[in-house]
C-alpha positions as CSV (number, residue, x, y, z in Angstrom):
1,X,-56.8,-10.0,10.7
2,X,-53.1,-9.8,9.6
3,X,-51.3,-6.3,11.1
4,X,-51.3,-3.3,8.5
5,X,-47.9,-3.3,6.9
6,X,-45.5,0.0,8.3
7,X,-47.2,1.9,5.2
8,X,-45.6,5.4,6.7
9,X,-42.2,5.6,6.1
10,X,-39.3,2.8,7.3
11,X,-37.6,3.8,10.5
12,X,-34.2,3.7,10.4
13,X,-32.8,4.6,13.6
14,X,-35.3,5.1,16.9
15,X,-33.2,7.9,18.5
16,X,-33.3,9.6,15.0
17,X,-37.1,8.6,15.4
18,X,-37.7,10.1,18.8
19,X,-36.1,13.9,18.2
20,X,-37.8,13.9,15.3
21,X,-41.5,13.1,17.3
22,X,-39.9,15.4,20.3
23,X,-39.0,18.6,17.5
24,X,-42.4,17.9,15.8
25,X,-44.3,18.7,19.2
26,X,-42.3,21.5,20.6
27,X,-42.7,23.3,17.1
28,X,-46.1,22.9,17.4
29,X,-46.8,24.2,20.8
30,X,-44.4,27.3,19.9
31,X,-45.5,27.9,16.2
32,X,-48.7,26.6,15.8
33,X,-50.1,23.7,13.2
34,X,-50.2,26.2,10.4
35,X,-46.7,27.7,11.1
36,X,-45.2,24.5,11.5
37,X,-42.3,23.6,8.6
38,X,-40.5,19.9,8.0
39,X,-37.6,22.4,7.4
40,X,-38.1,23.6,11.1
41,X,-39.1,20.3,12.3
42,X,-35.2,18.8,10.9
43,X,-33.3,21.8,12.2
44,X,-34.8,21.6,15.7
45,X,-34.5,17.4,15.4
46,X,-30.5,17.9,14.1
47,X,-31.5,15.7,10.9
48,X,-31.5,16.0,7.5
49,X,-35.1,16.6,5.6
50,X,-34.4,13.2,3.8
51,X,-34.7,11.7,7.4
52,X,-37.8,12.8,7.9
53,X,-39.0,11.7,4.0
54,X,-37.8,8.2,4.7
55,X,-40.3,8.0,7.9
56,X,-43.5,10.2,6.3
57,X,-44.7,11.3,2.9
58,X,-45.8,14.4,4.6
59,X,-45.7,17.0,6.6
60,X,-49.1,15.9,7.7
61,X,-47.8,12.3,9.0
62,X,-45.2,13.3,10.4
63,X,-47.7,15.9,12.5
64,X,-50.3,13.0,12.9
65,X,-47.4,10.6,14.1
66,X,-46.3,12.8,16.9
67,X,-49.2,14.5,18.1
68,X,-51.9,11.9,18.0
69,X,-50.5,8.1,17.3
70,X,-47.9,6.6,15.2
71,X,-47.6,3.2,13.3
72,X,-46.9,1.2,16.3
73,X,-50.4,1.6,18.0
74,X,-51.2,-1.5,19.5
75,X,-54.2,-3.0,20.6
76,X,-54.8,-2.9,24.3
77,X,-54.0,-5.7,26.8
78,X,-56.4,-8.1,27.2
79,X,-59.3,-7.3,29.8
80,X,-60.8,-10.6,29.5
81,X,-63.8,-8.9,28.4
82,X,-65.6,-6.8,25.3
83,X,-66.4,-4.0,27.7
84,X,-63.2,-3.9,29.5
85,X,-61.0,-3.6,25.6
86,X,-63.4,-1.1,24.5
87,X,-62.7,1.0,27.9
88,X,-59.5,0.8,27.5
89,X,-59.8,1.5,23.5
90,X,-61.6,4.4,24.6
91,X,-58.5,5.6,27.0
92,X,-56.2,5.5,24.7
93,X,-58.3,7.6,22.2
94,X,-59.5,10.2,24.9
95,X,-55.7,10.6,26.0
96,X,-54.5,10.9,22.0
97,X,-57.0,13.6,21.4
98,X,-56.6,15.5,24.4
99,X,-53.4,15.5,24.2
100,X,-53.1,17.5,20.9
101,X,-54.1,20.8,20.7
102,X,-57.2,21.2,19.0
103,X,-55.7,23.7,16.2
104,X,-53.1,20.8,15.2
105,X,-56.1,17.9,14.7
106,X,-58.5,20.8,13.1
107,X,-55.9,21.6,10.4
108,X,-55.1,17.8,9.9
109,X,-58.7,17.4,9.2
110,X,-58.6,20.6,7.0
111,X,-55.7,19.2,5.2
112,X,-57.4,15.4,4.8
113,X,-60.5,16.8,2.9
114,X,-59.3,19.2,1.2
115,X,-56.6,16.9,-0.6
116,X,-58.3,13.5,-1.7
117,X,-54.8,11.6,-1.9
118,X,-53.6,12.9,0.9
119,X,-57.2,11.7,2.7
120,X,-56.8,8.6,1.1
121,X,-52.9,8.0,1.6
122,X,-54.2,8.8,5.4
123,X,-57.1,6.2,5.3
124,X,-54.7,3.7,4.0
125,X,-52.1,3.7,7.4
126,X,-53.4,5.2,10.2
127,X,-56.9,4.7,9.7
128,X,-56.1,1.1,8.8
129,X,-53.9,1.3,11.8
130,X,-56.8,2.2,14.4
131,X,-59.0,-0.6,12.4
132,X,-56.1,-3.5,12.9
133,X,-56.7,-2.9,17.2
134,X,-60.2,-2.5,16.9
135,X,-60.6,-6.0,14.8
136,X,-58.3,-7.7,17.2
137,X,-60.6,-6.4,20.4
138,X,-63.6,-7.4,18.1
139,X,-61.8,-10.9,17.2
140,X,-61.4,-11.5,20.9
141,X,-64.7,-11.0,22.0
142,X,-66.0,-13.5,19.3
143,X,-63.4,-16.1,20.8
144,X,-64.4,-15.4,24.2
145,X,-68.1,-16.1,22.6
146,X,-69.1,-12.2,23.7
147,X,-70.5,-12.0,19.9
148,X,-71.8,-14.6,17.4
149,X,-69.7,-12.6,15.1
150,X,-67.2,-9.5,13.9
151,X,-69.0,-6.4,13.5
152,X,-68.3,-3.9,11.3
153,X,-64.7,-2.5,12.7
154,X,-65.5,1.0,10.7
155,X,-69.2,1.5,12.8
156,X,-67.4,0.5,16.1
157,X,-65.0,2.9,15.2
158,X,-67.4,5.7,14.9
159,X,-69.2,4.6,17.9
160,X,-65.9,5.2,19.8
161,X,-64.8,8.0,18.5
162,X,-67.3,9.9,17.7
163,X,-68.5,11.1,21.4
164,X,-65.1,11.7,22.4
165,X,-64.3,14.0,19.1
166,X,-67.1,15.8,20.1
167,X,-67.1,16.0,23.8
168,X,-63.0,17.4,23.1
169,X,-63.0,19.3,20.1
170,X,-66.4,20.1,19.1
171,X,-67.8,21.0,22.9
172,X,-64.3,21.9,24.7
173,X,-65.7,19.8,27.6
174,X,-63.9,19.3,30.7
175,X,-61.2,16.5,30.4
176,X,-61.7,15.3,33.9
177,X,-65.0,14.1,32.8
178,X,-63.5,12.1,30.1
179,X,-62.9,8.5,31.9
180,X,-66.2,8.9,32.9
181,X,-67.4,9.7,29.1
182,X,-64.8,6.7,28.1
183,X,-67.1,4.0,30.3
184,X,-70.2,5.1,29.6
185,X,-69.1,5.1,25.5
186,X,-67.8,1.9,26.2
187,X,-70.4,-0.1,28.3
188,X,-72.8,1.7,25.8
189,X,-71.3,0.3,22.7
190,X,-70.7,-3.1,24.3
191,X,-74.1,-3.3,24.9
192,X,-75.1,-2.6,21.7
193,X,-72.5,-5.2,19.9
194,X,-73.8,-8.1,22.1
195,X,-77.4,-7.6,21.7
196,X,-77.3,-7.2,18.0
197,X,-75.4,-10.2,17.8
């Protein structure tokens, strides 16, 4: 599968780039999701708002960018194996959601379904984004022969996902149980993908 093009925004300049990511999250864990501004966000970054426009299309992408992932998510290293990629898949999504506080990814959702473009602008680069590195993982294990062929990358994206969402943001459960969660999700869904296929 060919990577997603850089649909959010065209860097221009990665220190410009980096205060901008750096202002985003101090502003959040001083004001808040709701309370957060792209006017405060370019004041506290020491750029112009027409810096930020020319990376994100919103305020929610530039929030999502620097709080969860941003365009350059790649996949993970090669394990060598379909369990080993989906642990690590399962890492790096455990580590993004815990590491933004829960008011910042319940207002993005908020946000996402309560304005269809913006949901659909969202779908179309970083959900596209997280579908690119979980096609390539998938596209390795079919080399390796691990899987006759690709499953759907949107189910095996649930699969993923979905315990860890809950177990964060839905449960509050305790992080230090999450590399645990992160194997068992991931020997589970491995599991599942090579007997189905």
């Amino acid at each position: 599968m060919p990577e997603p093009k850089q649909a959010v925004g065209r860097p221009r300049d990665r220190h410009v780039d980096h205060a901008i990511a750096a202002a985003t999250r101090e502003l959040l864990a001083e004001r808040g999701y709701a309370k957060l501004t792209v006017d405060a966000v370019a004041s506290r970054a020491g750029v112009g708002k027409a810096a930020i426009y020319r990376r994100f299309a919103t305020k929610q992408e530039m929030i999502f960018a620097a709080a969860v992932h941003d365009m350059d998510e790649p996949p993970p290293p090669d394990s060598g194996s379909l369990r080993g990629d989906l642990a690590a898949l399962c890492r790096t999504i455990a580590g993004q959601l815990s590491s933004a506080a829960p008011d910042v990814v319940h207002g993005l959702l908020a946000d996402l379904h309560g304005d269809t473009g913006l949901g659909a602008r969202f779908n179309a680069t970083f959900i596209e984004r997280e579908r690119f590195v979980i096609d390539t993982v998938l596209d390795r294990a079919v080399a390796r022969g691990e899987l006759a062929a690709r499953p759907d990358a949107a189910t095996v994206h649930a699969l993923l996902l979905g315990p860890i969402f809950f177990w964060i943001l839905i449960l509050s459960g305790d992080h230090d149980a999450l590399p645990d969660l992160g194997r068992t999700v991931a020997a589970m869904v491995a599991e599942t993908l090579s007997s189905a296929s």
